[in-house]
C-alpha positions as CSV (number, residue, x, y, z in Angstrom):
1,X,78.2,185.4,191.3
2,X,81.9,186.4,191.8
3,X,83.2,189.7,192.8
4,X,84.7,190.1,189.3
5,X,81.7,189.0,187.5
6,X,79.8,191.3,190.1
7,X,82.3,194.3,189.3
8,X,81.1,194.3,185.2
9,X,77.7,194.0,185.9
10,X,77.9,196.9,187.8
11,X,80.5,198.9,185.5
12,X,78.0,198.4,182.5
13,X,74.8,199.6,184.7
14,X,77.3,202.7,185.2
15,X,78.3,203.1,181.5
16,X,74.9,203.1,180.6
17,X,73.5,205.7,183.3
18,X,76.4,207.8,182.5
19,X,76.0,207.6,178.9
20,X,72.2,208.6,179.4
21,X,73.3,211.7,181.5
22,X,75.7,213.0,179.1
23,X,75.1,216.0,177.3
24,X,75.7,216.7,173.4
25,X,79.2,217.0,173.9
26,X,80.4,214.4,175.7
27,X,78.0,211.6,175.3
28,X,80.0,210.6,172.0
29,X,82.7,209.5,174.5
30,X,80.3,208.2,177.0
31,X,78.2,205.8,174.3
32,X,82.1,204.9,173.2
33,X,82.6,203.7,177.2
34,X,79.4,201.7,176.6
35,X,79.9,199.8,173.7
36,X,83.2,198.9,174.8
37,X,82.0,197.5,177.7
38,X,79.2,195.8,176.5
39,X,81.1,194.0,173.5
40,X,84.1,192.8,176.3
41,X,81.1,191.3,178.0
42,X,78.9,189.4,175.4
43,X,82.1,188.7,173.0
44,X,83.4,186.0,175.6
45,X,79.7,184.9,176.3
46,X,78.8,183.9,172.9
47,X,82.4,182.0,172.3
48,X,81.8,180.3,175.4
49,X,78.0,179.4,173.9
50,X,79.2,178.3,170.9
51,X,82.2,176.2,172.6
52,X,80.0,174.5,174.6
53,X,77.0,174.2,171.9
54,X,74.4,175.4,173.3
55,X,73.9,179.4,171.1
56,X,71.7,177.6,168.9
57,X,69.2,176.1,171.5
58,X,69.6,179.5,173.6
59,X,67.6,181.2,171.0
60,X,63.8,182.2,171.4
61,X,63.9,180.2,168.2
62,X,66.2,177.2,168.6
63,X,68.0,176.4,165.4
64,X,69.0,173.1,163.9
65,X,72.4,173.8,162.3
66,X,73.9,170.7,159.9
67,X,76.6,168.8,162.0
68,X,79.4,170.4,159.8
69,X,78.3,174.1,161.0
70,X,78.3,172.4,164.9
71,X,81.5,171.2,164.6
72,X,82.7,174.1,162.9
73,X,80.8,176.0,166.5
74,X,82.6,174.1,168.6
75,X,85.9,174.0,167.0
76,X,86.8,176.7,164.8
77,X,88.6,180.0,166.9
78,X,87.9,181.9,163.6
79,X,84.0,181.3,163.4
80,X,83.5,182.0,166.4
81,X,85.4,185.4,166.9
82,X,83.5,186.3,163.5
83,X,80.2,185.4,164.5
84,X,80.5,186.8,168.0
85,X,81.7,189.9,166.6
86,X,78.7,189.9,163.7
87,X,76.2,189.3,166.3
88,X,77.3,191.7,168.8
89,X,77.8,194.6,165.9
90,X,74.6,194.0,164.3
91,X,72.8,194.4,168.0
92,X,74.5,197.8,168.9
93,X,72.6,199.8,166.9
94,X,68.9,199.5,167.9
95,X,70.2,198.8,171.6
96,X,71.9,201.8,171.9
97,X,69.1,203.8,170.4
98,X,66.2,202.3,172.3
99,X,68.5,203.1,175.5
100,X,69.5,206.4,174.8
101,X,66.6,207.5,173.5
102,X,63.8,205.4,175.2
103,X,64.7,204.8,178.7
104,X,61.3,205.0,179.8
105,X,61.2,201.6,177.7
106,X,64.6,200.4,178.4
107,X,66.5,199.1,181.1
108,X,65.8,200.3,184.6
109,X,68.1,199.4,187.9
110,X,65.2,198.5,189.7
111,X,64.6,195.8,187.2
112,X,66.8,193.2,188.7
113,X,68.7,192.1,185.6
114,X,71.7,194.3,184.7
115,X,73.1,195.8,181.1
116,X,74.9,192.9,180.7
117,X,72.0,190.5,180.5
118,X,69.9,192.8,179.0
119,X,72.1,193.1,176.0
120,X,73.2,189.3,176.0
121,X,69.4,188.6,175.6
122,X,69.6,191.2,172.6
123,X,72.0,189.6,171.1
124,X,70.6,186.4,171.5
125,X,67.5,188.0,169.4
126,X,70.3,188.7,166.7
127,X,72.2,185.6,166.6
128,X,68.9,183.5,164.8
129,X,69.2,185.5,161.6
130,X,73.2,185.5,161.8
131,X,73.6,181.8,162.8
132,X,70.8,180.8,159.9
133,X,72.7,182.7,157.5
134,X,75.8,181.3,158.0
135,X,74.5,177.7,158.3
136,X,73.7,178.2,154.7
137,X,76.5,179.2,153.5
138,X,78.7,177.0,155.4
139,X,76.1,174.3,154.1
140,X,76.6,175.4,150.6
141,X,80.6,175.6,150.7
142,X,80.9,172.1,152.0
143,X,78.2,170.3,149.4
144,X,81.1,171.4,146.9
145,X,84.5,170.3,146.6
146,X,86.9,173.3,146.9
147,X,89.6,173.6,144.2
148,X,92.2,172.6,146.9
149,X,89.6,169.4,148.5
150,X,90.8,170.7,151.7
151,X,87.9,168.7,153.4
152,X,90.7,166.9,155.5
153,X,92.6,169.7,156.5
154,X,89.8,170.7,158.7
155,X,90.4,167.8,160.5
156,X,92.1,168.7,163.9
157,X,94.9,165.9,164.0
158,X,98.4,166.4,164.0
159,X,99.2,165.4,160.1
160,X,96.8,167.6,158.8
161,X,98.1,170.8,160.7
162,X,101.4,169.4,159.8
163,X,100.6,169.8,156.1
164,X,98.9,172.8,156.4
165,X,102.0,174.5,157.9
166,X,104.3,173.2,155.1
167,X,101.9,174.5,152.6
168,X,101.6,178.2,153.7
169,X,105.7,178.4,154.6
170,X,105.5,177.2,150.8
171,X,102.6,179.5,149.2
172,X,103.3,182.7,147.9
173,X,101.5,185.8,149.6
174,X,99.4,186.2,147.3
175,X,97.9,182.6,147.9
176,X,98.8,181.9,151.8
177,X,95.5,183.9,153.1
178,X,93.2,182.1,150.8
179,X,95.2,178.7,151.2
180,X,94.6,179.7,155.0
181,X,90.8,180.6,155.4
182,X,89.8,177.5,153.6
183,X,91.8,175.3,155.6
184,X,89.9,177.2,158.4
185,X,86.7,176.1,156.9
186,X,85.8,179.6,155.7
187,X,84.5,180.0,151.7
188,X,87.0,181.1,149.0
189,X,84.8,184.0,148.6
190,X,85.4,185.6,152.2
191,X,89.2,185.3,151.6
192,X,88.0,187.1,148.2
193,X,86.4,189.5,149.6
194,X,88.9,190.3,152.2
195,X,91.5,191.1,149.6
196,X,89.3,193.0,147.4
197,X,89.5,190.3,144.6
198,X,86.7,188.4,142.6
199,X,86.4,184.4,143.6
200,X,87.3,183.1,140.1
201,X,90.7,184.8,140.7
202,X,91.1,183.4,144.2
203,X,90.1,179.9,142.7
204,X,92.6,180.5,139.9
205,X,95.0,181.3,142.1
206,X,94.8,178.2,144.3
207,X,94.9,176.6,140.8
208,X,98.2,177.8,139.7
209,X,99.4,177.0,143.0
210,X,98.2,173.0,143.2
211,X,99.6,172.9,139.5
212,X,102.8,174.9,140.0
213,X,103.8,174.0,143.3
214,X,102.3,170.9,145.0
215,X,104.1,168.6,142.6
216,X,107.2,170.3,142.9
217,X,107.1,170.1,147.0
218,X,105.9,166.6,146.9
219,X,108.7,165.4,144.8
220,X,111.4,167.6,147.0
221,X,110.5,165.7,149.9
222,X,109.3,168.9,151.7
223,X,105.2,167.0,151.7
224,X,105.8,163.1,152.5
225,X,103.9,161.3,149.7
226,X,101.9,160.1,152.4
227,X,100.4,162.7,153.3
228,X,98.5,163.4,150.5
229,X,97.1,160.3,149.1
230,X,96.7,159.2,145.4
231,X,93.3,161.1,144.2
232,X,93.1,163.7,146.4
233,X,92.8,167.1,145.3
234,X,96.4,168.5,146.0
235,X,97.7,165.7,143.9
236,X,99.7,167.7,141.4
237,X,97.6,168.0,137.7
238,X,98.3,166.1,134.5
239,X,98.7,167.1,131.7
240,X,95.4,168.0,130.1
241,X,93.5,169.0,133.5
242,X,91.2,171.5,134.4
243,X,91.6,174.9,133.8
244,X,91.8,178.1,135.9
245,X,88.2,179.7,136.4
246,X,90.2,183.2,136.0
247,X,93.7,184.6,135.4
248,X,95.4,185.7,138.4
């Protein structure tokens, strides 16, 4: 164990004591200390988990996620600062309770383990119902083709992040954060429900954008041809295509 590594575990056992001493008025600040510390340990943790693969057979339950949601693990910056964050949120509040409250039942410093791993175990506890649910979701969003077919954007090679520059220097702000988080391999609806819209306008609005726009950019020069080849989904629309699930 290095001194640094050393050093937290022994700032969290602090924040927890101190947090447990604190009278009405000032454990408010002291319980703020704690969760602070204990998210800037696990946060890191669980990415690293996830980087490497291994969240899902961590658990007391070991889960088998669909090879999409594993390469999304591994890959994706975005789903794992989400899920980290989800897990780690959805952990604070019985943890801090039982500690606070309990101690008798809680963590001891004669125990040998320290806050840190006492939470990261809690977390661990938390992450089977977060990563199942988001396994099926992120199962269901890619048994569908997305009203962009964005499947190869997700693709980590150089043409594909290429296009997917072009495409939000070209989409209007009302489209870029949607065009954006499904290239990221998030659902239309998060991007939805992040700006406080319904899904049929987000998928009409990536609509009017394919219809109104892709064409134009393609035949500018601005996309190659190449990059988007004949029958994919950002081909531009003919006349007499589908229609937008919602007005804008």
């Amino acid at each position: 164990m290095t001194k640094n590594r050393r050093t937290r575990h022994e700032d969290l056992n602090e924040a927890l004591l101190n947090a447990r001493a604190a009278d009405d008025s000032s454990r408010p600040d002291a319980t703020d200390v704690l969760v602070a510390k204990l998210f800037d340990y696990a946060n890191p943790v669980l990415i690293d988990m996830m980087k490497k693969g291994t969240l899902h057979t961590s658990l007391r339950r070991p889960l088998r996620l669909h090879q999409q949601s594993l390469d999304s693990l591994r890959d994706c910056r975005y789903t794992q600062e989400d899920l980290a964050a989800e897990i780690i949120v959805g952990t604070y509040p019985s943890f801090i309770q039982n500690e606070l409250e309990e101690p008798d039942k809680g963590w001891k410093p004669d125990k040998g383990a320290s806050v840190g791993t006492w939470f990261l175990n809690a977390c661990l506890f938390r992450a089977h119902h977060v990563l199942r649910q988001w396994d099926t979701k992120h199962r269901q969003n890619n048994s569908m083709v997305d009203a962009l077919g964005l499947q190869r954007l997700r693709q980590p090679d150089l043409e594909s992040q290429a296009l997917v520059r072009q495409l939000l220097l070209q989409a209007p702000h009302s489209v870029r954060p949607i065009l954006a988080a499904v290239a990221a391999g998030f659902e239309i609806e998060d991007a939805a429900r992040d700006l406080n819209i319904s899904g049929s306008t987000a998928r009409s609005r990536l609509y009017q954008f394919r219809r109104n726009t892709v064409g134009r950019l393609i035949s500018m020069g601005v996309i190659p041809p190449e990059m988007v080849p004949e029958g994919h989904k950002l081909q531009p629309m003919s006349t007499g295509g589908e229609e937008p699930l919602a007005d804008a």
